[in-house]
N, C-alpha and C positions, 0 to 999 in steps of 0.2 A: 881524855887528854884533848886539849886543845891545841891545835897548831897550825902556825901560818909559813910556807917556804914562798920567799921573796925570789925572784931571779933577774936576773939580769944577764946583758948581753942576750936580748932577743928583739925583735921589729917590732915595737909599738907605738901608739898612734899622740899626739899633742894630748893633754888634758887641755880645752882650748880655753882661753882665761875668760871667755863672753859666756860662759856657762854659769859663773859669779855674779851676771849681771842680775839688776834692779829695775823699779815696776814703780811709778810715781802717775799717780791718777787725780780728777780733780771729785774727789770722793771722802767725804769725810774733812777730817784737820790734815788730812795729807798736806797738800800742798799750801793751803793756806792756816795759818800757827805751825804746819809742821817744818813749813820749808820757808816759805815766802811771809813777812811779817811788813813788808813795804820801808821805804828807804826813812821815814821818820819815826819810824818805831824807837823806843826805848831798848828793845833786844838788840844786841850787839848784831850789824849785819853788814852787808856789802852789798849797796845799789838794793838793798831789801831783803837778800836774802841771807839766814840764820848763819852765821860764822860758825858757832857750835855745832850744827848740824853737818856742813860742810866739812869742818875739821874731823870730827868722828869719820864721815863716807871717805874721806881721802884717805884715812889708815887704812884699809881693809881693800884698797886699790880698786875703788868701783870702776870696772872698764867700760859699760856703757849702762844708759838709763831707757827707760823705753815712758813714753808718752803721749800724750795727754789721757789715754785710758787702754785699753778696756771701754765697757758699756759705755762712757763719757766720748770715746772720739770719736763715734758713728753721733752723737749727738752738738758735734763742735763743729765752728765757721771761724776757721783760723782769723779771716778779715778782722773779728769780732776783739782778735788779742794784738793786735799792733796800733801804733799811733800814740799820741797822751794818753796817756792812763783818763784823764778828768773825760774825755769826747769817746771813750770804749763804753759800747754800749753793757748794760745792764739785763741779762739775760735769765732763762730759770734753769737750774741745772736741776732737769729730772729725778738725778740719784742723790735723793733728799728732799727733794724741791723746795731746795733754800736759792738765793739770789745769787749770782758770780758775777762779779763786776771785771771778770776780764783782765784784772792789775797784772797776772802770771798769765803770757802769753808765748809764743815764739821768741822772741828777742832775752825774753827774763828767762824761757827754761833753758836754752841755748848759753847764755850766761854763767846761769847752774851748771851744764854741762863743761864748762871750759873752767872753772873756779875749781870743781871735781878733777877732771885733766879725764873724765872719759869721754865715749864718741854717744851720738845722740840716736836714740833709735824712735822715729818720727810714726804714731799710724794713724792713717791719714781716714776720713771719714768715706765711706761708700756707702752706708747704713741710708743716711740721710741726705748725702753731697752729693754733687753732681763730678763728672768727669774735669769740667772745667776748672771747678773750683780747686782742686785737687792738682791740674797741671801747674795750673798758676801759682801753686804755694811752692812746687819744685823750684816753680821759675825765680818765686823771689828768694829763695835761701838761695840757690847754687849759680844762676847765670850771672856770669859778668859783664855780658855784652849794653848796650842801650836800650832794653827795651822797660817798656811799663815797667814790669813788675821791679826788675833790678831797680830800676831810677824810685820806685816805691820803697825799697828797702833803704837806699841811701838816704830817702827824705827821712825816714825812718830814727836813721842813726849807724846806720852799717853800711860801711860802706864796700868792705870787699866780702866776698862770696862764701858761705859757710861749705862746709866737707861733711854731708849730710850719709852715711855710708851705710844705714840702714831703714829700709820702709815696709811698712808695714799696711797691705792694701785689703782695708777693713780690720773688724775686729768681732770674733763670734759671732759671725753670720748666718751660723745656724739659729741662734737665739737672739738675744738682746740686739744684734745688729743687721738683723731683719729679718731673722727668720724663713730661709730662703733652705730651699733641697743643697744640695753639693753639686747639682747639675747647672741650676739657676746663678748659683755663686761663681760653679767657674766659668761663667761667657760673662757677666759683669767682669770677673778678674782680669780677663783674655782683653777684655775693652779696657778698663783702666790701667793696666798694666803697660798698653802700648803708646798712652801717652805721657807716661813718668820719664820725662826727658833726661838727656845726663850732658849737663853743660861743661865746659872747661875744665875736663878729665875727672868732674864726681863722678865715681862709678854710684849707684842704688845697686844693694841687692834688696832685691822686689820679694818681700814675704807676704804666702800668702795663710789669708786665716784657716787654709785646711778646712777640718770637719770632723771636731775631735769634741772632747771633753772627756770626766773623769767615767761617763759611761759608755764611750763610744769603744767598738774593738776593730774601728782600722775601715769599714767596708764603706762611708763615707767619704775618707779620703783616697783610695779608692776611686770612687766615683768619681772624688772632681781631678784625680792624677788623670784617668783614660779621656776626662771631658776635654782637658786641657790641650793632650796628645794626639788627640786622634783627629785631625783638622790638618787642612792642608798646609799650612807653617806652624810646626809645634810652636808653643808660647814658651818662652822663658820663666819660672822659677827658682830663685835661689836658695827657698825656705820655705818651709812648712810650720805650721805654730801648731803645738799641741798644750790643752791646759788641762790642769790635773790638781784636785784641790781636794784632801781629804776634809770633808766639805756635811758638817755637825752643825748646821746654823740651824736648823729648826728643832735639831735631836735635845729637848732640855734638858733632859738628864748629864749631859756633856757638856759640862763648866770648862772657862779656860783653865779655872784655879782650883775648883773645890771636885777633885777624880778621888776614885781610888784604883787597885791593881786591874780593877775589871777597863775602865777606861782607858788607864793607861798601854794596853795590850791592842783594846778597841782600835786606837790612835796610829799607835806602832805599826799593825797591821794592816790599816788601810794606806798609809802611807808608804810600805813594802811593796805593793799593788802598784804603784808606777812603774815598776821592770817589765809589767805584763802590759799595759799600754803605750810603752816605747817598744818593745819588741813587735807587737800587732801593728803598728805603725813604723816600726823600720824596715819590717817584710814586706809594706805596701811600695815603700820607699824602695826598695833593692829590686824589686821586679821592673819599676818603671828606670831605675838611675843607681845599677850595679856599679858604676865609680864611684857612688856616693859623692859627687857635688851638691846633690841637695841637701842642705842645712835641714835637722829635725829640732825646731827651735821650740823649749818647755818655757813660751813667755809670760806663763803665768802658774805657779804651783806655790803651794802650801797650805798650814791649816786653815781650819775659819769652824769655827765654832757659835752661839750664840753670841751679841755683841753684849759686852759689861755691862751688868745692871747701871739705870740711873743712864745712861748713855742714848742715843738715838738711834733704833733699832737699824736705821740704812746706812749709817756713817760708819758703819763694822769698826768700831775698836772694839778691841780687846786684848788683854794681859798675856804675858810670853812669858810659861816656865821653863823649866828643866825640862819636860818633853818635848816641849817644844824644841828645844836645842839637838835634842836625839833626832827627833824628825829630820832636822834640817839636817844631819851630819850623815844622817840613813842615807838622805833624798842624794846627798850631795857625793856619797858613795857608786850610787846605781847611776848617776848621769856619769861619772870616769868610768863606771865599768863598760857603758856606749858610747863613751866619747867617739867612736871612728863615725857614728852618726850623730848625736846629743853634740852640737857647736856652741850652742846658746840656750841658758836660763835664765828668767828670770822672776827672780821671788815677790810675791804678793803682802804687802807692799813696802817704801824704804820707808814712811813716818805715819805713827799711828792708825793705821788699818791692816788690820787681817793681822798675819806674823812677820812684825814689822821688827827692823832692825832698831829703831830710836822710836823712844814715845815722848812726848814734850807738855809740858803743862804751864804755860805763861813764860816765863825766862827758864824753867828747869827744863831739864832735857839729864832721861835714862839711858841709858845702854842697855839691850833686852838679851837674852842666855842665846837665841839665833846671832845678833850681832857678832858676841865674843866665840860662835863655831866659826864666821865666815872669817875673822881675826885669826882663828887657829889655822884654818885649810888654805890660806892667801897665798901659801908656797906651795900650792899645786897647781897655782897657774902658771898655764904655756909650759909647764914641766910636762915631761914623757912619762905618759903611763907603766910603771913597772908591773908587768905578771905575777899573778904570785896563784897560791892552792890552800883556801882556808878550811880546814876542820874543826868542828867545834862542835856542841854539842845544843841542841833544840831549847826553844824557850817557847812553852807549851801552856795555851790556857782553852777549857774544853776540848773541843776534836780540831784546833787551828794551832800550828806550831808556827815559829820563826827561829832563824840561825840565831844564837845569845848573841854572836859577836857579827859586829860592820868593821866591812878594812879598805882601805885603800891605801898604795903609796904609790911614790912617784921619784924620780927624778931630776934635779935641775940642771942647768950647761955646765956649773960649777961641778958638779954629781955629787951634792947633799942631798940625803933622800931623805923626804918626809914621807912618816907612816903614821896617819890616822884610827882611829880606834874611838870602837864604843860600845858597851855594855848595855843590851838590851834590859838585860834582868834589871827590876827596880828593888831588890832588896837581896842580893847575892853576887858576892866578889867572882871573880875569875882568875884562873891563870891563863897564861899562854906562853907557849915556848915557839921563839918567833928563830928562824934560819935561811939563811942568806946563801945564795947558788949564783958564783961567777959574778960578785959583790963582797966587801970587808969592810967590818964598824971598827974604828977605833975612840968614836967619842958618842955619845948618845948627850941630850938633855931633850926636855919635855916641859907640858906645860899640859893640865887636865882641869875639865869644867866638872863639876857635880855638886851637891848640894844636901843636905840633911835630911831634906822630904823629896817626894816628887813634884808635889806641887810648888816648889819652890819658887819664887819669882821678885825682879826687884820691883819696888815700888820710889816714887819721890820722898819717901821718907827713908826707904832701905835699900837704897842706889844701887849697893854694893853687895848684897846677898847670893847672887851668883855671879860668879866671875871667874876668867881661869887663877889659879894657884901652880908654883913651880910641880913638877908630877920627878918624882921619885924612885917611880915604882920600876924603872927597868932596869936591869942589872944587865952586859955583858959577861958571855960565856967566855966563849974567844973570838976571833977576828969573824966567824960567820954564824955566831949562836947569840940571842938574847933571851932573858928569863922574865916575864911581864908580868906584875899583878894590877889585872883591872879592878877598881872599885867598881861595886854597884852602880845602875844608873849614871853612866857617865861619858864625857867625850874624852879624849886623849890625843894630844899630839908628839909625836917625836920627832925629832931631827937627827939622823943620825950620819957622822962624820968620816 
């Protein structure tokens, strides 16, 4: 027997809607054909950038973006993105080593930012930049007063002061962004961090890059926590960045599109495995800040597997199917089951790289099976997490088992609850008999993602191959009983009234 009892009427914590967040890099056709096509393009656009694109990220209410990278912003000189476009210099962008002419800078992604209606999450270079360089970018998004930099923004084109409300000081400093201990990284942090100015009431919360990844268990960050505290003026942090990437890029055996049951378990499985590096990392966190104000921020997670044949093996595209959508709906279960720590995620990446929400090819533009999860779960933001006690029965391959069933619900001010759902198993239905404590449904409807095969996935010829369809399958008992048949392989969402 499977079964889920929901409760209500208990203390829980926001599902906080920056957990939904997005991950735009200058890596691949991300940003340029993904996002940014310039204001003379033939694709329909606004000051450059994709209307299509744009309109798709608005449904799904991206609350914030996080930028210019990853391994690209320890490698960037903001100066380099402001000014005409024709006088920005021509530079190499490392990851690829193709040319970046700078056209997508501060002013253009900030732009992006306000066409979306989310808040901009800035990480600023410490890899390769200097402290100065860095104060001075604060100075020109957020001061109002006379000095250089503001009067540099206005020649610019802007004239009043952007609300800059997340930063990010460094990026992967253990690796790609200079490969430093967690000791080394936090007295650089301690020193850049204290000159991140906060002009005409922007607050920054000051994130820092931690000392994580999907192999670390905690004793790094750790390190740079007691680095940070143990000094005669603790330092302030807001945030911690942890990144977790079930992470197949060199496994060849491990196609995006062409799996069978052994892979798709592989996938499942290691993706399950981010509960146990949020939790190794939230015990670091509650020893140093038992209030938990500090943010445990997943700015970077999802799959990545080889990049698609015929492709550029550093530009990471690659194809989104139906597990990929389980991943995402798994991943996006385990960050509300921590939300009193887990504030902010952000999925890698919004346009053609890694498990991207939209892949685009000249004027066409897909919508990927992750896309239509974060469509399904959008009513769990800023709603209160509901308790609940799931049973269910294993989904077992060799000696490594997983729960068959993912759940979460929720709450909103209205008090419609959404309850989420999805079927591990890739070729056997379920039931579940789902019951309600000090809570009453009197209207259920849904809407479920699944698909014929596993490897299911749209393509520009077959747009439309995964998508959600209205879901059927729950029946009301009485006012605190429902009766659920999950399909195989699948997400689900309910709303119920």
């Amino acid at each position: 027997m499977n079964r889920i009892t929901i409760r209500g009427g208990t203390d829980q914590p926001t599902i906080n809607r920056h957990i939904y967040g997005h991950f735009a890099e200058h890596l691949g056709r991300c940003i340029y054909d993904g996002i940014w096509v310039g204001e003379d393009s033939p694709i329909p656009n606004t000051r450059g950038i994709r209307n299509d694109v744009v309109a798709a990220l608005r449904r799904i209410r991206v609350p914030n973006l996080r930028w210019p990278g990853g391994c690209f912003a320890d490698d960037y000189h903001w100066k380099d993105g402001i000014g005409p476009k024709a006088q920005r210099p021509r530079t190499i962008n490392m990851w690829g080593k193709v040319v970046e002419n700078n056209h997508f800078g501060t002013h253009e992604f900030l732009d992006l930012c306000d066409q979306l209606g989310c808040e901009p999450y800035i990480c600023g270079n410490v890899g390769s930049g200097t402290v100065q360089e860095m104060e001075q970018w604060i100075e020109y998004l957020t001061a109002d007063g006379d000095s250089t930099m503001a009067n540099l923004r206005r020649q610019n084109g802007r004239d009043a002061p952007w609300k800059i409300p997340f930063w990010g000081v460094g990026n992967e400093n253990w690796g790609c962004g200079g490969h430093m201990t967690p000791e080394y990284y936090a007295d650089l942090y301690c020193q850049y961090q204290t000159y991140l100015r906060e002009y005409g009431g922007n607050r920054l919360m000051k994130i820092a890059g931690g000392y994580g990844g999907s192999d670390n268990d905690g004793s790094g960050l750790d390190a740079f926590m007691r680095h940070i505290t143990n000094r005669r003026h603790r330092v302030r942090t807001d945030g911690v960045s942890l990144h977790y990437y079930v992470y197949l890029r060199h496994a060849q055996e491990h196609s995006a599109t062409e799996f069978g049951e052994a892979e798709w378990f592989t996938v499942l499985n290691m993706a399950a495995q981010i509960e146990q590096a949020i939790a190794q990392h939230a015990a670091v966190l509650d020893r140093y800040d038992p209030e938990k104000r500090i943010w445990l921020i997943v700015d970077e997670w999802g799959t990545w597997y080889p990049a698609e044949p015929g492709t550029h093996p550093d530009f990471l595209y690659q194809q989104n199917s139906l597990r990929d959508a389980v991943v995402a709906a798994l991943t996006l279960h385990l960050f509300h089951a921590a939300c009193d720590r887990v504030r902010m995620a952000n999925i890698a990446q919004t346009v053609n790289v890694l498990q991207a929400m939209i892949l685009t090819q000249g004027e066409q533009m897909i919508l990927t099976p992750t896309y239509h999860v974060f469509d399904m779960f959008k009513g769990h933001q800023d709603a209160t997490r509901l308790a609940f006690d799931l049973e269910c029965e294993a989904y077992t391959s060799g000696d490594k088992s997983l729960p068959a069933i993912s759940a979460s619900a929720s709450q909103n001010a209205e008090g419609t609850i959404l309850l989420t759902l999805c079927n591990l198993y890739p070729s056997q239905d379920v039931t579940l008999d789902c019951e309600l404590r000090d809570l009453a449904v009197s209207g259920v409807t849904g809407s479920i993602l699944t698909a014929d095969e596993i490897t299911a996935h749209n393509t520009f010829d077959q747009p439309d191959r995964v998508q959600p369809v209205p879901f059927t399958g729950a029946a009301i008992v009485d006012q605190q009983r429902l009766h659920i048949e999950l399909p195989a392989k699948s997400v689900v969402a309910l709303t119920l009234t």
